[in-house]
N, CA, C and O of each residue as an XYZ file, in Angstrom:
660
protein
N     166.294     67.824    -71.012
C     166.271     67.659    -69.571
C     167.672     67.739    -68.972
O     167.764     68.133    -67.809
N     168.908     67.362    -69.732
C     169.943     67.026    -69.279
C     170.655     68.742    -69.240
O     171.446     69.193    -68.411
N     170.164     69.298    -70.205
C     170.586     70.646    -70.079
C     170.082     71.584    -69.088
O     170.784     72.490    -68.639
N     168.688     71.351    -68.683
C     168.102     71.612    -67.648
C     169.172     71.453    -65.923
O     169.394     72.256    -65.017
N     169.513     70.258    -66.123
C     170.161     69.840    -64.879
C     171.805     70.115    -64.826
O     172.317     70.016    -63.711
N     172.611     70.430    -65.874
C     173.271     70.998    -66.018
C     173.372     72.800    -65.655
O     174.264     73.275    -64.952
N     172.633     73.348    -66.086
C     172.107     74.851    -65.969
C     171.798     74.566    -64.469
O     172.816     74.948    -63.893
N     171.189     74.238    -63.816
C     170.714     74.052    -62.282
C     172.274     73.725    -61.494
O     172.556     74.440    -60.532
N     173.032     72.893    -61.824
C     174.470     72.596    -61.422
C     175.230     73.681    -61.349
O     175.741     74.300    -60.415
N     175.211     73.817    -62.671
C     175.854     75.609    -62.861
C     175.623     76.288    -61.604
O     176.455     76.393    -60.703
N     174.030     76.902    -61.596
C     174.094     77.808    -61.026
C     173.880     77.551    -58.991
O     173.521     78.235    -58.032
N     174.233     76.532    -59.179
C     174.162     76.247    -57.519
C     175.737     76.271    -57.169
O     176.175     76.277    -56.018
N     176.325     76.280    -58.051
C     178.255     75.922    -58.280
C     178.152     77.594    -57.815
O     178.176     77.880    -56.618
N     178.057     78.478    -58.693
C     178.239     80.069    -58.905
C     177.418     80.635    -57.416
O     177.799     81.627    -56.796
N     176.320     79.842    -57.045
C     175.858     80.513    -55.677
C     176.298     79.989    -54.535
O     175.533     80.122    -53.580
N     177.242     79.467    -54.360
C     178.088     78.383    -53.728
C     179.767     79.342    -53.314
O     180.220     79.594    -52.197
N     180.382     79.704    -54.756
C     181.626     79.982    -54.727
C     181.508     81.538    -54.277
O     182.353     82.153    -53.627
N     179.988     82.151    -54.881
C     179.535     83.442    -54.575
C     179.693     83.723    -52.672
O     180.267     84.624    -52.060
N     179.040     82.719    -52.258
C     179.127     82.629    -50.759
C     179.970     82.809    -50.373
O     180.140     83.831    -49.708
N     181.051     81.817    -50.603
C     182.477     81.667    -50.258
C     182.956     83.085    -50.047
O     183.143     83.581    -48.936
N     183.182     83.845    -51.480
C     183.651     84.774    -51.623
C     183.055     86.173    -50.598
O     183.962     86.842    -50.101
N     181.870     86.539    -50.337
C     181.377     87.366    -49.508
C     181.783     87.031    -48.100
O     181.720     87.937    -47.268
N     182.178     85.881    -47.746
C     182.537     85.717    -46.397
C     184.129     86.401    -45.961
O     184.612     87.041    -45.027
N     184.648     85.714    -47.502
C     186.055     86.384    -47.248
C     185.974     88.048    -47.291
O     185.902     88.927    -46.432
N     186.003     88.028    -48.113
C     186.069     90.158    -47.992
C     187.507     90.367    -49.051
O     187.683     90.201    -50.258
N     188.312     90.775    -48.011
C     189.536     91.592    -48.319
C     190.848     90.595    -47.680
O     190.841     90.178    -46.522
N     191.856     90.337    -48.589
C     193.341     89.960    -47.614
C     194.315     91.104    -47.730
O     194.733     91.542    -48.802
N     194.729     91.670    -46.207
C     195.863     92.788    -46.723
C     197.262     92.035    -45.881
O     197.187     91.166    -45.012
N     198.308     92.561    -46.347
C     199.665     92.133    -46.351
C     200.477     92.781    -47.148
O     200.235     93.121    -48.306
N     201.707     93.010    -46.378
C     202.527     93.934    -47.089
C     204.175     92.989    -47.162
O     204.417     91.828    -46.832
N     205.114     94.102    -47.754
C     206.094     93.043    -47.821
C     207.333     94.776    -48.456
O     206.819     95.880    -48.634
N     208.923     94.497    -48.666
C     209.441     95.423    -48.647
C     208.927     96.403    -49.488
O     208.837     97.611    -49.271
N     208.465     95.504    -50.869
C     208.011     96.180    -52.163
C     206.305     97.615    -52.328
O     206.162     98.665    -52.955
N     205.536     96.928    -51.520
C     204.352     97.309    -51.458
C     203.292     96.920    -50.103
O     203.447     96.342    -49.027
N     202.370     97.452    -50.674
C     201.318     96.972    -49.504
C     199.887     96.390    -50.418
O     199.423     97.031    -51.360
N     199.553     95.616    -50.135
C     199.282     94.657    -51.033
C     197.294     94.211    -50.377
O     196.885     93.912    -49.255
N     196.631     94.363    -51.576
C     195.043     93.981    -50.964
C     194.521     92.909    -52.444
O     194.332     93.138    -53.639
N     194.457     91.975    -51.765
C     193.867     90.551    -52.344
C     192.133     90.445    -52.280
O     191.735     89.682    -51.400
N     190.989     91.163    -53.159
C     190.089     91.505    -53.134
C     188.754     90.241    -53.894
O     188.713     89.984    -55.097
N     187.913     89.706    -52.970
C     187.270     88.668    -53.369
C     186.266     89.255    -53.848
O     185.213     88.719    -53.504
N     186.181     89.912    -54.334
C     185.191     90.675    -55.060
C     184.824     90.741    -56.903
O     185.571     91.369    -57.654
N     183.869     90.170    -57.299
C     184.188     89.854    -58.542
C     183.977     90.926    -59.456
O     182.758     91.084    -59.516
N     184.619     91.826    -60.275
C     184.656     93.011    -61.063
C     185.531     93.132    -62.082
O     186.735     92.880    -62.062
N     184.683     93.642    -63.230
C     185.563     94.137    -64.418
C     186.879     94.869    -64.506
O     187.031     95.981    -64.000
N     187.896     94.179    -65.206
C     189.019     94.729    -65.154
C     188.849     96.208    -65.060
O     189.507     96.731    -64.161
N     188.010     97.103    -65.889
C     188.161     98.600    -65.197
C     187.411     99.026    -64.096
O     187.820    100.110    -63.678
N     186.319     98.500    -63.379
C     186.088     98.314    -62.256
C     186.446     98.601    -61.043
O     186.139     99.421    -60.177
N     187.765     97.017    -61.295
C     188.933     96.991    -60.367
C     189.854     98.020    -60.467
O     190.250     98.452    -59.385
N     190.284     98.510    -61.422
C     190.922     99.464    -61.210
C     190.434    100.595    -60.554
O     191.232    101.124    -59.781
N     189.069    101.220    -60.686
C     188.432    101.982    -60.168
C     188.344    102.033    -58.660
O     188.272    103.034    -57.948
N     188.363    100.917    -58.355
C     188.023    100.278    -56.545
C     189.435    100.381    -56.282
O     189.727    100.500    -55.092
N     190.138    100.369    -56.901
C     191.828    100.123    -55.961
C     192.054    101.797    -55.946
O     192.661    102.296    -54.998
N     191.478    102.733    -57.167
C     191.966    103.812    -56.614
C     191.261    104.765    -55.915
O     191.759    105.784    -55.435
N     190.184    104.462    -55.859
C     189.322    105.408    -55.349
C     188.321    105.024    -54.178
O     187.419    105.668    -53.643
N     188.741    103.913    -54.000
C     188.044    103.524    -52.378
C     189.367    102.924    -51.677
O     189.432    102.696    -50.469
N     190.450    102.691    -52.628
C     191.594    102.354    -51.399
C     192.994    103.022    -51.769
O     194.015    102.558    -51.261
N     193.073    104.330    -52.827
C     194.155    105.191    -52.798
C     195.498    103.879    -53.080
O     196.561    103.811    -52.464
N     194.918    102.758    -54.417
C     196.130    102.273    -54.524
C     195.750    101.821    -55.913
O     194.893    102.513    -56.464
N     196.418    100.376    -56.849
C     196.541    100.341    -57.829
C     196.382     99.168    -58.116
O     196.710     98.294    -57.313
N     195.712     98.801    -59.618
C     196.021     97.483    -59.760
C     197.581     96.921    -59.844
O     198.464     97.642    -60.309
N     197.843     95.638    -59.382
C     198.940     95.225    -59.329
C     199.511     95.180    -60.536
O     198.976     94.986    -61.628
N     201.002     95.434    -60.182
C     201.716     95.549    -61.081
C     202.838     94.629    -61.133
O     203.207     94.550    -59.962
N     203.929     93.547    -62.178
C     204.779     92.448    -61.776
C     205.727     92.954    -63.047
O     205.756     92.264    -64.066
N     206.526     94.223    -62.950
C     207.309     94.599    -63.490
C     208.527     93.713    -63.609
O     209.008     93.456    -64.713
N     208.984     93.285    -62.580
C     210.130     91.985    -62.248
C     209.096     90.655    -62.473
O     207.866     90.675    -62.431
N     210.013     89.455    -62.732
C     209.455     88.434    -62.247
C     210.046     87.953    -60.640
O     209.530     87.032    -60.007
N     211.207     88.763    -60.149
C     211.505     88.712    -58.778
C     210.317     89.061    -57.840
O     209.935     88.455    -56.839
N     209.625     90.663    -58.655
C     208.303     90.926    -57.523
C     207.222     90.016    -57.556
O     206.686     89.749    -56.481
N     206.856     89.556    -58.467
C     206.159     88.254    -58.467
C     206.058     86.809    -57.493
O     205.193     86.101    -56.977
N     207.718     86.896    -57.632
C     207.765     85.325    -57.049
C     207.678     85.835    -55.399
O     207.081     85.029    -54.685
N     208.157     86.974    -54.759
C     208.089     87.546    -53.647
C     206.904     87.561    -53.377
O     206.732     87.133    -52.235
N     205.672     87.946    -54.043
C     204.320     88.420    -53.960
C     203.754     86.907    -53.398
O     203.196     86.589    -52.349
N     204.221     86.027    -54.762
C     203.294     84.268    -54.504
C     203.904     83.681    -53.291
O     203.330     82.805    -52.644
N     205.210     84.219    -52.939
C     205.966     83.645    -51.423
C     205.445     83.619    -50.525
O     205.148     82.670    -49.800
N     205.173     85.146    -50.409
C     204.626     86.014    -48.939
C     202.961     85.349    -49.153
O     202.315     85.035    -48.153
N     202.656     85.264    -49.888
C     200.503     84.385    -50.006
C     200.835     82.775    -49.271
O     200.107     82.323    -48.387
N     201.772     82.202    -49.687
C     202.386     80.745    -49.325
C     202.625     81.362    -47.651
O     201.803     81.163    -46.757
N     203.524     81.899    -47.524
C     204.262     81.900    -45.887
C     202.993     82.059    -45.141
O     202.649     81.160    -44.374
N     202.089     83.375    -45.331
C     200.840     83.414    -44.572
C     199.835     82.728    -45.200
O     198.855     83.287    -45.692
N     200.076     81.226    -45.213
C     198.963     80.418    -45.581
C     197.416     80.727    -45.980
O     196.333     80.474    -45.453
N     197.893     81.494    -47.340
C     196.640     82.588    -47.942
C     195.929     81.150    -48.347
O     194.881     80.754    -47.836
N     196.737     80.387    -49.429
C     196.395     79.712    -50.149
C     195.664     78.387    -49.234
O     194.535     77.985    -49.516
N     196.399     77.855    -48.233
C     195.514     76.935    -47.324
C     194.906     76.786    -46.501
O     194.414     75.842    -45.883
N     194.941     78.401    -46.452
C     193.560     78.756    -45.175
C     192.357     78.975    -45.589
O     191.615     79.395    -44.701
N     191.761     78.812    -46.881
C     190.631     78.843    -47.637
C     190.103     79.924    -48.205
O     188.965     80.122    -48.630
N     191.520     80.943    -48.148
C     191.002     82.026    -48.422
C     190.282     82.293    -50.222
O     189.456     83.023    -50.770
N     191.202     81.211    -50.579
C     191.019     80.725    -51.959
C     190.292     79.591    -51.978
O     190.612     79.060    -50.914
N     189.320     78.703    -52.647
C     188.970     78.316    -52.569
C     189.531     77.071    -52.508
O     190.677     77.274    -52.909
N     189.420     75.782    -52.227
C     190.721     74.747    -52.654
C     190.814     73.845    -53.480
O     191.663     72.955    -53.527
N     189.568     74.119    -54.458
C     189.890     73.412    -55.941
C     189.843     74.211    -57.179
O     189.796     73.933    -58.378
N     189.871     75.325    -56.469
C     190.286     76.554    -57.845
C     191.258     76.259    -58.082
O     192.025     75.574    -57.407
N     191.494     76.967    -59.623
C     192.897     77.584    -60.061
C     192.693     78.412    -61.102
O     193.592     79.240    -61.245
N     191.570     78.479    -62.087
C     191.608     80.212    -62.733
C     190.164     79.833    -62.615
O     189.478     80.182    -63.576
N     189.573     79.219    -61.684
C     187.849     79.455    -61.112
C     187.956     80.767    -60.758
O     187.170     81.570    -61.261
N     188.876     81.171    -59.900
C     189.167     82.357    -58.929
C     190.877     82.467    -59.745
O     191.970     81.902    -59.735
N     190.269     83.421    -60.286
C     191.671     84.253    -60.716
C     191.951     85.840    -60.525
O     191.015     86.329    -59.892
N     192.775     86.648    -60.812
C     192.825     87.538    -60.106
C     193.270     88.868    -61.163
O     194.385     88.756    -61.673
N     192.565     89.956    -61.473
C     193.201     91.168    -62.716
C     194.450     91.239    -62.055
O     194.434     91.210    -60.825
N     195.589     91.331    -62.683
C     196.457     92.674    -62.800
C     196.252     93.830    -63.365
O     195.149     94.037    -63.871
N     196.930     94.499    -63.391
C     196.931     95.809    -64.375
C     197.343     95.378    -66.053
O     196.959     96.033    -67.021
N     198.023     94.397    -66.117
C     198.774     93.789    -67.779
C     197.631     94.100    -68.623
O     196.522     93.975    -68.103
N     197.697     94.458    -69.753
C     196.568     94.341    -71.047
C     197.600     94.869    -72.246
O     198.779     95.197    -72.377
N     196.290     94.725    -73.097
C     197.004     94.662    -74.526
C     195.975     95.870    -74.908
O     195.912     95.888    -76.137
N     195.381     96.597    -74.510
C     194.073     97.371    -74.756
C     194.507     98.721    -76.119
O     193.999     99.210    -77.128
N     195.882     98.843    -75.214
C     196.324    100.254    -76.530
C     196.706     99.928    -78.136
O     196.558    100.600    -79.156
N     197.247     98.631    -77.902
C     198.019     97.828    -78.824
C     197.716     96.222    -79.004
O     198.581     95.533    -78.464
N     196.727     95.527    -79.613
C     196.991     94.561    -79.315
C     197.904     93.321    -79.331
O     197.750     92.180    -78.896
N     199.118     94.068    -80.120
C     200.667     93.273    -80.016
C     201.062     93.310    -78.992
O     201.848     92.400    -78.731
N     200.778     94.303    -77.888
C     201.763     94.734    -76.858
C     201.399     94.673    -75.689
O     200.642     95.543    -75.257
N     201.898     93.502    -74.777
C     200.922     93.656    -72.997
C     201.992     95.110    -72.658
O     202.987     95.358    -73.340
N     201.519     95.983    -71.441
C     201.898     96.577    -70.983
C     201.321     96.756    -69.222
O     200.291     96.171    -68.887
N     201.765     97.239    -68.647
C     201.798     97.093    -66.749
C     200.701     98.234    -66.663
O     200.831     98.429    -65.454
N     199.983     98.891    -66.940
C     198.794     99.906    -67.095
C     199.067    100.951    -66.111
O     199.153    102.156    -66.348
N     199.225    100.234    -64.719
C     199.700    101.390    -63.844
C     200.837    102.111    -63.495
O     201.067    103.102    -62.802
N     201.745    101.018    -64.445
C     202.922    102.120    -64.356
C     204.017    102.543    -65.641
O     205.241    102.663    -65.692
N     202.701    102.728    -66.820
C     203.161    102.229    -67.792
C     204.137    101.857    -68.509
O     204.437    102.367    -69.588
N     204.795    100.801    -67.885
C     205.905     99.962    -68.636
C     205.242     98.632    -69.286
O     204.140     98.148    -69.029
N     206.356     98.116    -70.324
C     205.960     96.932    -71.330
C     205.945     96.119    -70.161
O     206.318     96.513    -69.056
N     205.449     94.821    -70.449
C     205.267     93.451    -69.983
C     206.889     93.116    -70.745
O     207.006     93.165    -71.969
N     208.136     92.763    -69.780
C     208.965     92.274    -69.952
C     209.285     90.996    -69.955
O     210.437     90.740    -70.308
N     208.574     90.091    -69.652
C     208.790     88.660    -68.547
C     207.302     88.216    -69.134
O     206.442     89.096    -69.153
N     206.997     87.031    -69.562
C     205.519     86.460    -69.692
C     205.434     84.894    -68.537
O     206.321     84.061    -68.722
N     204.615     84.667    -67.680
C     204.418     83.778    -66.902
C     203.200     82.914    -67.273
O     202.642     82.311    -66.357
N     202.646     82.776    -68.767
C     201.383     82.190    -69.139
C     201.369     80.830    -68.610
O     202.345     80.086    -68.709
N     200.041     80.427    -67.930
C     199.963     79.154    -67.827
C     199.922     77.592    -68.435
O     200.139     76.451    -68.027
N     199.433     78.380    -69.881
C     199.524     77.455    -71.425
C     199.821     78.261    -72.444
O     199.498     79.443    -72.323
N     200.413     77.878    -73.525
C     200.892     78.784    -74.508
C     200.064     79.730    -74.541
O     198.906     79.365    -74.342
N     200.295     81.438    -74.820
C     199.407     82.338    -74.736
C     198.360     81.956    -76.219
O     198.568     81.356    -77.274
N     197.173     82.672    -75.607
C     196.277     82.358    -76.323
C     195.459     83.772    -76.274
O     195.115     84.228    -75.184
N     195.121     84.541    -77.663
C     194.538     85.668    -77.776
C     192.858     85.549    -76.849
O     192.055     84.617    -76.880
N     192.791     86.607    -76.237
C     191.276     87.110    -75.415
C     190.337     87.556    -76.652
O     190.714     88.409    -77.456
N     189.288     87.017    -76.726
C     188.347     87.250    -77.896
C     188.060     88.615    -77.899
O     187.786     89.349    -76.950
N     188.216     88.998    -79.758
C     188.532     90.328    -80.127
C     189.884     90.388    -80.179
O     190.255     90.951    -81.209
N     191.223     89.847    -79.112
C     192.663     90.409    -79.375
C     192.917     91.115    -78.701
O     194.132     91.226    -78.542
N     192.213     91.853    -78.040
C     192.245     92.560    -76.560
C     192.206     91.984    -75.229
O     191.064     91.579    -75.010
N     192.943     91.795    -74.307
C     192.604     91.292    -73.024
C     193.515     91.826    -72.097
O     194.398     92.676    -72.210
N     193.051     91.043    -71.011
C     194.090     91.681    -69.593
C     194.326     90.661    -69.058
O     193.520     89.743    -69.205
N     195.236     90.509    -68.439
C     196.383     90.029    -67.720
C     195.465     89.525    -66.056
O     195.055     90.370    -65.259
N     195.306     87.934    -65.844
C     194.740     87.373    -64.906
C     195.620     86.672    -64.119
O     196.453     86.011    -64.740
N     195.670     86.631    -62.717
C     197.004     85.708    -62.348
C     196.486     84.741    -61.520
O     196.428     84.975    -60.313
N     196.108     83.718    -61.955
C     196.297     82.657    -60.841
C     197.156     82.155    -59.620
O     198.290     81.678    -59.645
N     196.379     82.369    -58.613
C     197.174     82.109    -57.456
C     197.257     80.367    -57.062
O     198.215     79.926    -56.426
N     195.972     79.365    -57.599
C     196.799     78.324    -57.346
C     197.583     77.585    -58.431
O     197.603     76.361    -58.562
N     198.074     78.263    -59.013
C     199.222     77.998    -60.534
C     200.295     78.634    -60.162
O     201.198     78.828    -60.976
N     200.383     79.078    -58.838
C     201.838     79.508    -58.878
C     201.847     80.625    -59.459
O     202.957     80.902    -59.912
N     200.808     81.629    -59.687
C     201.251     82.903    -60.725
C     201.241     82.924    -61.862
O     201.723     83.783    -62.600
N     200.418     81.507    -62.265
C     200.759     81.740    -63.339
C     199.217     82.977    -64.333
O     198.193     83.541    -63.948
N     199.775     82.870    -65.353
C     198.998     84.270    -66.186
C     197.925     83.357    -67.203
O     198.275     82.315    -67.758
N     196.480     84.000    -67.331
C     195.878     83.855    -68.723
C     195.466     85.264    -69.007
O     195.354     86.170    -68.182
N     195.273     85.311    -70.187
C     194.484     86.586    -70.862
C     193.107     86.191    -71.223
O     192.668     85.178    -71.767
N     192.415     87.506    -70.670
C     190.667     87.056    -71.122
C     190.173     88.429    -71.384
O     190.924     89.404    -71.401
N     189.165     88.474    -71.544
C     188.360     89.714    -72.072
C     188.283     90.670    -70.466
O     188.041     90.196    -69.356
N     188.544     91.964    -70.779
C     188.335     92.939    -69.636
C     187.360     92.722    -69.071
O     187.258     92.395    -67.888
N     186.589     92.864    -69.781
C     184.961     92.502    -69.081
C     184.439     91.898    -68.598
O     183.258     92.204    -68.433
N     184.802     90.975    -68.190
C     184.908     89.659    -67.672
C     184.920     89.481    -66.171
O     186.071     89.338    -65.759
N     183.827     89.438    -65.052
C     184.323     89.829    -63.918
C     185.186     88.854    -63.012
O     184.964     87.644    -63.030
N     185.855     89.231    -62.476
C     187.428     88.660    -62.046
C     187.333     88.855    -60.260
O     186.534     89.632    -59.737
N     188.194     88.092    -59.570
C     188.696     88.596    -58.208
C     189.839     90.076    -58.895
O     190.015     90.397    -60.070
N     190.414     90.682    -57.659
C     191.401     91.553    -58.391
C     192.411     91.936    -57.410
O     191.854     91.877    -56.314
N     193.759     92.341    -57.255
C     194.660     92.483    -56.487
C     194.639     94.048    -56.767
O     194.225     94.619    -57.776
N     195.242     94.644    -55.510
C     195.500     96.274    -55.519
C     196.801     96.346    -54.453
O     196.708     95.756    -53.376
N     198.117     97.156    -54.830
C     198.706     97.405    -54.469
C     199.197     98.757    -54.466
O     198.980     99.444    -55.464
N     200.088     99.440    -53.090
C     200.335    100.489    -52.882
C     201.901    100.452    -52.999
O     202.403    100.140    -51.919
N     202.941    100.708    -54.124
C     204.112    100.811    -53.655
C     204.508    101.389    -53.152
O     204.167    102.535    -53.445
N     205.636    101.291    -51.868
C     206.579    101.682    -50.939
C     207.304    102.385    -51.593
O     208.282    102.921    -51.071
């Protein structure tokens, strides 16, 4: 019975955050680096990539610097992304977000997918921890400050798309 009411919790939680998310849509904002779309839409890391290039002529995000990063989580802070509910306000990798990062070619090696350079800089939120199988992609939490987990591609995700300048 208790699993019963658990499973019912669950899924009133998931049709709940589901809501949330359809109300929001899309956040766009730009900044010197790029032009930048914050997508509440939940989809598989290749998915998302698919939707950033071919319904919006841009890319999954990419955090080649950890300077473009901290610029990226600034500019979400200044326009009160984070406390205007655009996020939910007791998430923090409830609602997390693809980058482009994975380990898919190599699984020793994250790399930036869209522009293919290595992952120079690691921002994990707890010691990294392999995505089942050893393959994963690169998730960024926006209320961690940016920070990163790795999970299975497949996995459907919010997802960021950016256009660099």
């Amino acid at each position: 019975m208790s699993g019963n009411i658990f499973l019912l919790q669950l899924l009133i939680s998931i049709l709940y955050f589901a809501s949330l998310l359809a109300q929001e849509g899309e956040y766009k904002f730009s900044n010197r680096d790029a032009d930048y779309l914050v997508v509440n839409d939940m989809q598989s890391w290749e998915n998302a990539k698919k939707y950033c290039k071919e319904k919006k002529q841009m890319q999954l995000v990419s955090f080649e610097t950890q300077e473009k990063m901290v610029k990226f989580i600034i500019n979400l802070y200044k326009r009160d992304f984070l406390q205007s509910g655009k996020v939910h306000p007791n998430s923090s990798f409830v609602f997390a977000y693809w980058t482009s990062g994975n380990n898919l070619a190599d699984p020793n090696k994250f790399i930036w997918d869209t522009v293919q350079m290595p992952v120079e800089y690691f921002h994990w939120l707890n010691k990294h921890e392999e995505a089942p199988g050893g393959q994963g992609c690169i998730l960024m939490g926006l209320k961690t400050f940016g920070r990163w987990t790795n999970a299975s591609c497949d996995m459907p995700n919010l997802f960021i798309c950016e256009k660099p300048h």
